[in-house]
C-alpha positions, 0 to 999 in steps of 0.5 A, a space after each residue: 730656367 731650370 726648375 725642379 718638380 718634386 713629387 710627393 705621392 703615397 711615400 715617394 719622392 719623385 723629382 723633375 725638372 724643365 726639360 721633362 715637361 709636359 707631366 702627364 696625370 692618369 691611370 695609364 703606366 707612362 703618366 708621372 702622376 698616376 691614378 688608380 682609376 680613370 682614363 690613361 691621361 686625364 690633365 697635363 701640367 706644362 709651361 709658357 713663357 716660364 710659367 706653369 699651366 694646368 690642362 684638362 684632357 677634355 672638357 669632360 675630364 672632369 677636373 676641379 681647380 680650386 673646386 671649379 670645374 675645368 673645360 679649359 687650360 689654367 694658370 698654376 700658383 702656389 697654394 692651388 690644389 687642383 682634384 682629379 677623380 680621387 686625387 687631391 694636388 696640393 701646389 707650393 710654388 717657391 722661385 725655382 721649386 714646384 712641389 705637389 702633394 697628392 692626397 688621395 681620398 683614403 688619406 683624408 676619410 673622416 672617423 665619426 665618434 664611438 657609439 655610446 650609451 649617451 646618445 639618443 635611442 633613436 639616432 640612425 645608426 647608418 650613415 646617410 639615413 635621417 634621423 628619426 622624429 622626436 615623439 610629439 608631447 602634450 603641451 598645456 595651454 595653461 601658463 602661470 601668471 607673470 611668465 611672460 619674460 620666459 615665454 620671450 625667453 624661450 622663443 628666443 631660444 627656440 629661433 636661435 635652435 631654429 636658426 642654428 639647425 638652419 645654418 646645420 643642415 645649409 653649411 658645407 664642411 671645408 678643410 684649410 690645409 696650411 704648410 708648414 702647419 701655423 701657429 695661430 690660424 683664424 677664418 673670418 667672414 659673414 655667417 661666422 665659420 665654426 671649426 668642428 675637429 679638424 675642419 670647419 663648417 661655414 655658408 657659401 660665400 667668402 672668407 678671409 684666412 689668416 695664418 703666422 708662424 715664426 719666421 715665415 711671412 704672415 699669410 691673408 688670402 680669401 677663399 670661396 665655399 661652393 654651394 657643391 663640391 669639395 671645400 678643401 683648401 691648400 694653402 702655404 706660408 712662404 719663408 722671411 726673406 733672408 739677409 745676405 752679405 756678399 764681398 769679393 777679394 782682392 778688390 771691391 767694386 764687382 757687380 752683383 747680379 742675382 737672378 740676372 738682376 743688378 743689386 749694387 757692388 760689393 760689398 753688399 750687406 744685408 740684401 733681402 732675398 727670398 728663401 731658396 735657390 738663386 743664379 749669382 753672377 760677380 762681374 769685375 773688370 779684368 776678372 775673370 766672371 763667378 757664376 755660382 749658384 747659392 742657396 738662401 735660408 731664409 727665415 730672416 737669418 744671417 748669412 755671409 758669402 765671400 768670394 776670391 776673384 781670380 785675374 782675367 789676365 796672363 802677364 807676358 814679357 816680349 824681347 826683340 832683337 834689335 829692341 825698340 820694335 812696336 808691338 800691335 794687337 791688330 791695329 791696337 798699339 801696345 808699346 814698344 819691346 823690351 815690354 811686358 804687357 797683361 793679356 786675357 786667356 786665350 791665343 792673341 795674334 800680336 805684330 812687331 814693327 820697326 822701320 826698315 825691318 819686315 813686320 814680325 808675328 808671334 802666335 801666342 796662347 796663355 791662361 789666365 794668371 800665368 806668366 809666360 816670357 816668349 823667346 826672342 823675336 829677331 827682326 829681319 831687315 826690310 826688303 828691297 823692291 826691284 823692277 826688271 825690264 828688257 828689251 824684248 820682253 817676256 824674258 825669263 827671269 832668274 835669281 840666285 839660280 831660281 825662277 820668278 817670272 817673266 819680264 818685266 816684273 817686279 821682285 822683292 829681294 832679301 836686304 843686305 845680301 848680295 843676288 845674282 839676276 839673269 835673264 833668258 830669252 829663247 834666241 837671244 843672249 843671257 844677261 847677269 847682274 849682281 846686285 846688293 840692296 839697302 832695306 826697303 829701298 827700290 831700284 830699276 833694272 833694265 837689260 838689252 837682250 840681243 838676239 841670236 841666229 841660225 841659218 836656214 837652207 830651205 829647198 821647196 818644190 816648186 822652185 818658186 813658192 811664197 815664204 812666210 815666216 811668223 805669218 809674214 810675207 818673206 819671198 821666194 820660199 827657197 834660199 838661205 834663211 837668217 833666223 833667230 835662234 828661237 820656234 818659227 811658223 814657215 808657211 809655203 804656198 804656191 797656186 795649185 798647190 796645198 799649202 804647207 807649214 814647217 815649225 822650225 828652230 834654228 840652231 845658233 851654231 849649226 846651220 839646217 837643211 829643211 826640204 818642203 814638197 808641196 802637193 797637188 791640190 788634187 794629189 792631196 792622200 785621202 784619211 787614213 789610219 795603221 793600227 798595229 800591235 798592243 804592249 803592256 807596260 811594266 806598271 800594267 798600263 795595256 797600250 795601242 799602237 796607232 799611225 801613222 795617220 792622216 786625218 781631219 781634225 775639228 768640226 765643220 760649221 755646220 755641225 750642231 753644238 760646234 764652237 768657234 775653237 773647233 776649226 778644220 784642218 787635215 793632220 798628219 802624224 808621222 811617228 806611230 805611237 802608243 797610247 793606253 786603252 785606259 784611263 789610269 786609276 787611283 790604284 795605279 797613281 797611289 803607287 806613285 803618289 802614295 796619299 793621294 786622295 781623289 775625294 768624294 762628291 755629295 757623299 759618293 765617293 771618288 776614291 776606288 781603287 778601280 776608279 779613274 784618278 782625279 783632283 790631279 794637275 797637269 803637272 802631277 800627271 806629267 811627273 806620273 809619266 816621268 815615273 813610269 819612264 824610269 821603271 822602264 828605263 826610258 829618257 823622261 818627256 819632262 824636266 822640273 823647273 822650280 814648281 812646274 813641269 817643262 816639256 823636253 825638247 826635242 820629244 824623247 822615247 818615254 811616257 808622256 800625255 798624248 799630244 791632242 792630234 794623238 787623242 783625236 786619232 784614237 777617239 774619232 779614226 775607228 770608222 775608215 774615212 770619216 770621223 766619228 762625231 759622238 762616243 757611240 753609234 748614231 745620233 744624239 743622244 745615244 739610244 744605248 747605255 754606251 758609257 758614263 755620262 750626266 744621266 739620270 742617276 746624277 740628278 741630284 747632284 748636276 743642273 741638267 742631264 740626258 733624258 731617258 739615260 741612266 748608266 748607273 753611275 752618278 759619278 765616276 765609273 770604274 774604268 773599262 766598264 763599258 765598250 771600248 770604240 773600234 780602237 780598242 780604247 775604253 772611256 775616251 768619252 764619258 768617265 772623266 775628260 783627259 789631260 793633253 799634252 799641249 798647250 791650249 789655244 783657241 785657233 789652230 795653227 793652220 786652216 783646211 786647205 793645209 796639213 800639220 805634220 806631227 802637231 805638238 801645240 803653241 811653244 808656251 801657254 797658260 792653260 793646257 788642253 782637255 779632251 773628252 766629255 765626262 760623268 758631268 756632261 750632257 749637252 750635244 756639245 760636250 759629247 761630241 768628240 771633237 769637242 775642245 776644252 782647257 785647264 790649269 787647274 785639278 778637277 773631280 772629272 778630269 784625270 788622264 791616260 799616258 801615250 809615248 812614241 813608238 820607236 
């Protein structure tokens, strides 16, 4: 609903509608009615349920509804006046109009008649004084014979003067106020009203008033004289209804609904409506709906309102190549291309299929009443289905130079078009197809890739080890060795000995010498660390040199929070290397990948320029490397193949992501001999600020955080914020966990009892490794150092730092 409240008030207007509800009325500056004395709120005019309601202040405010006294909220309808200190509201309520008249009482004083000679000498000459007594006269007690009927007479008279002052001085004055002003009014009741100047004197009780006027409907209300109180009336004459014609062009048959209410179709004529403002709706099938507000006369006049109907739809012509296409709206079939079709305002989706050529879409958007003719829709023949097998499997799968997948697998190739297929298998034979396929057609291809080899001359000492080759049991360690070409695990174990393992690839065309000594079991080297000299790259990056090394890696059973994929074994790394002291920030990744965007969590953002990088892949982080190797000159560590980034075999000079033996080296080797178990000094949890982990200050953002710990950073942090470890590394926990190198898998490669040299994780893999605990962790499990997660997929705690060899 969306009334208007007018206002009339001491020659003023002033206009309101629903949403300025409630009015306040008072003496006070903000009240929309105002008082010239009284309390600052006296009433309140509101609404319910679209009616309008008055209520007091108080019960004491002193409020009169049609002369009643209010204590409680009532009912407004029109005609209601409602008198308020020296205000009178006067209420005409007519559909969506309410208009209020207020009258003060200076408007309505009574001017009594001029004083002249005519009136009696002894008549008060102040208002509210009584009115002297007549002088008493002599009165003859002897009458005239046969004046009997006067003597009637006279009492007759006398009781009708006795009766009249009676009803003088027990009548009450009342106003009847009647708008617009009518041409006849009568008030009839029991004692009769007599009407005295403007106003009317009448005994308490009801009465019935008549009002007409021309044009307007004839109005019979009752009102109530009050024995106290002011008898004013308000009353109001509501328009004839008018008679109003409705049509519609170009066609008949709309709907008409006036105030949401159905009145027929057009065209519609002679339609009774009351005078006034009212909501029109025309609704016509395929047209677009009118909604118009009209505004009746009234007063039984005549009027005519026509309205033109403007299509719903756009007529749209769709051409295929080759014709003969069905076009579908979702599953709505439409027909069949060349086609020329209506479609209502706004985007459609529509779909062309034939048989035997790929489904074709086409994005439309129209407006109502336009024509619009697409361009040409070509359809493409159907693809074919091929499914690739080999013997083994796991085959690299090529087509027309590009990577798909690995067998076997199924392929979905252009029609009618020649493609080359090749297959590739490390330690085997590449295999080529060419092949053409018919639309929509299915074939099987199946290849025999056979192996190639290498030769190994394997020399141990002693001289009668036990070989394992891939876990099994081989013979005698040293010999000649056939192998296919492809990576091996040699295990080599004598008693008394520890246990030794080599990775291997042999060469198809070159034979290799490999010379395996096994150590005493009591000769084993004790952990030990060389940490040498920094460097500072040219992209800024300050790096560490460390190793060589021989270490342990994992965590015992024992350990409180270990898991199952965090087995001990001793490492050893041969080949010094260097990683970065710190994580790289977004500042520094911008450089390379220059929108970049590392985003925000619950409104706190990610993205400062000192933060550490996140929301990256893996492979984001390696091409990031490959970058830095170029500014310096050095061979890449990664090659592009399709959308992915594959390790360079064998391991080159240039920046890469440290291997995992390489991470645990720096995080957990700074204390001599025995590994580090947490990022900090002591025990869990840490009993010092000592870097960026779940506290307190993320509360509101993560399910559980350390107790008693706030580092001040609900999220990331910006990088080198905290103490760096006895290394000289800063953030290798806490911050954002890193990107390995490696492949993840969740057994290592070998057990305790021997040593990995210069691990660099399984030859393939879907995940790869993650290293560190982050601003996300709190649990004694995640914040220990030898901790073991993985990835494959951009996280906003995970970023990485760069490592690269030293040589």
């Amino acid at each position: 609903m969306n009334r208007l409240l007018t206002i009339y008030q001491q020659g003023e207007v002033y206009e309101f509608n629903d949403g300025d509800l409630p009015l306040t009325i008072g003496s006070g500056a903000g009240a929309h009615i105002h008082l010239s004395a009284g309390r600052a709120v006296e009433a309140h005019i509101a609404d319910s349920r679209g009616h309008l309601f008055l209520q007091p202040a108080d019960d004491t405010s002193g409020v009169y509804h049609n002369d009643t006294l209010l204590s409680s909220s009532v009912w407004i309808k029109s005609g209601d006046y409602i008198r308020i200190a020296d205000i009178t509201l006067h209420f005409h309520v007519s559909g969506d109009r309410v208009e209020i008249r207020v009258v003060t009482d200076q408007e309505n004083v009574l001017t009594p008649p001029a004083p002249s000679s005519a009136a009696p000498a002894n008549q008060a000459t102040e208002t509210g004084k009584r009115q002297k007594k007549l002088p008493r006269t002599a009165v003859s007690l002897s009458r005239p014979p046969g004046d009997k009927k006067l003597r009637y007479l006279a009492g007759g008279i006398l009781l009708l003067l006795i009766a009249a002052a009676a009803f003088v001085l027990t009548a009450r004055s009342i106003e009847v106020l009647v708008t617009p002003a009518p041409e006849k009014i009568s008030i009839s009741g029991f004692p009769p009203v007599f009407k005295f100047g403007s106003r009317y004197l009448a005994l308490k009780g009801e009465y019935t008033v008549r009002a007409s006027r021309p044009d307007y409907q004839e109005l019979t209300t009752t009102i109530t004289v009050k024995e106290n109180g002011r008898n004013q009336f308000n009353l109001t004459l509501e328009k004839l209804p008018g008679s109003v014609d409705i049509a519609s062009k170009p066609l008949a048959g709309a709907e008409v609904f006036i105030d949401d209410l159905l009145m027929g179709t057009t065209p519609l004529t002679d339609l009774e409506i009351p005078a006034g403002e009212h909501q029109l709706r025309l609704v016509q099938e395929r047209y677009l709906t009118i909604e118009q507000v009209i505004q009746v006369e009234g007063l039984g006049r005549q009027q005519h309102f026509d309205f033109m109907l403007s299509p719903a739809w756009a007529e749209v012509t769709l051409v295929s190549e080759p014709a003969g296409a069905w076009v579908f709206a979702g599953k709505t079939e439409l027909g069949r291309t060349p086609l020329t079709m209506e479609l209502t305002g706004g985007k459609h989706l529509l779909t062309l299929r034939k048989e035997r050529f790929s489904p074709a879409e086409v994005n439309l958007e129209v407006s109502a009443g336009g024509r619009y003719t697409p361009r040409v829709v070509t359809l493409l023949p159907a693809p074919a289905t091929v499914v690739v097998k080999s013997t083994p499997t796991g085959a690299a799968v090529s087509v027309d130079g590009a990577f798909k997948g690995i067998t076997p697998i199924s392929l979905s190739l252009s029609s009618r078009e020649q493609h080359e297929i090749s297959l590739s298998l490390s330690g085997h034979q590449e295999k080529k197809s060419r092949i053409t396929l018919a639309p929509d057609t299915s074939r099987e291809l199946s290849f025999t890739l056979p192996p190639e080899h290498g030769i190994i001359f394997l020399t141990t000492e002693p001289a009668d080890a036990e070989l394992l080759i891939d876990g099994q049991v081989h013979g005698p360690a040293t010999g000649r060795l056939r192998l296919t070409a492809t990576r091996h695990t040699l295990t080599v174990r004598a008693r008394g000995y520890k246990t030794a393992r080599r990775t291997v690839t042999p060469g198809k065309e070159h034979s290799r010498q490999l010379n395996i000594r096994l150590q005493p079991v009591a000769a084993l080297s004790e952990p030990k660390i060389i940490t040498q000299k920094k460097k500072i790259t040219a992209a800024g990056h300050e790096m560490i040199r460390l190793g060589p090394a021989v270490f342990m890696m994992g965590a015992s059973r024992s350990e409180p929070g270990r898991r199952a994929n965090e087995q001990l074994r001793q490492v050893e790394i041969t080949i010094p290397f260097y990683l970065a002291a710190r994580e790289v920030t977004n500042d520094q990744f911008r450089r390379f990948k220059t929108g970049h965007r590392s985003g925000q969590v619950d409104g706190r953002t990610l993205d400062g320029g000192s933060q550490p990088v996140v929301m990256v892949s893996w492979e984001e982080a390696a091409g990031y490397c490959n970058w830095l190797s170029k500014q310096e000159g050095l061979d890449p560590c990664y090659r592009q193949e399709n959308s992915t980034m594959v390790a360079v075999n064998p391991v080159t000079n240039g920046y890469r992501l440290p291997f995992e033996a390489e991470w645990t080296c720096a995080a957990r080797m700074a204390t001599g001999n025995h590994p580090a178990r947490y990022p900090w000094a002591g025990s869990f949890p840490p009993q010092t600020v000592s870097g960026n982990y779940g506290d307190e200050a993320a509360s509101s953002l993560l399910p559980m955080v350390i107790s008693n710990y706030n580092d001040g950073h609900p999220v990331t942090a910006p990088v080198a914020g905290f103490p760096a470890n006895k290394n000289g590394f800063f953030d290798i926990g806490g911050n954002v966990s890193e990107w390995c190198h490696d492949f993840y898998t969740p057994r290592n490669l070998s057990g305790a009892d021997s040593r990995d040299v210069d691990p660099t994780g399984p030859a393939a893999g879907t995940h790869h490794v993650v290293r560190g605990s982050s601003w996300r962790d709190s649990t004694i499990t995640e914040l220990r150092l030898s901790y073991r997660s993985y990835s494959r997929h951009p996280k906003n705690d995970l970023g990485f730092r760069v490592a690269r060899y030293a040589r």
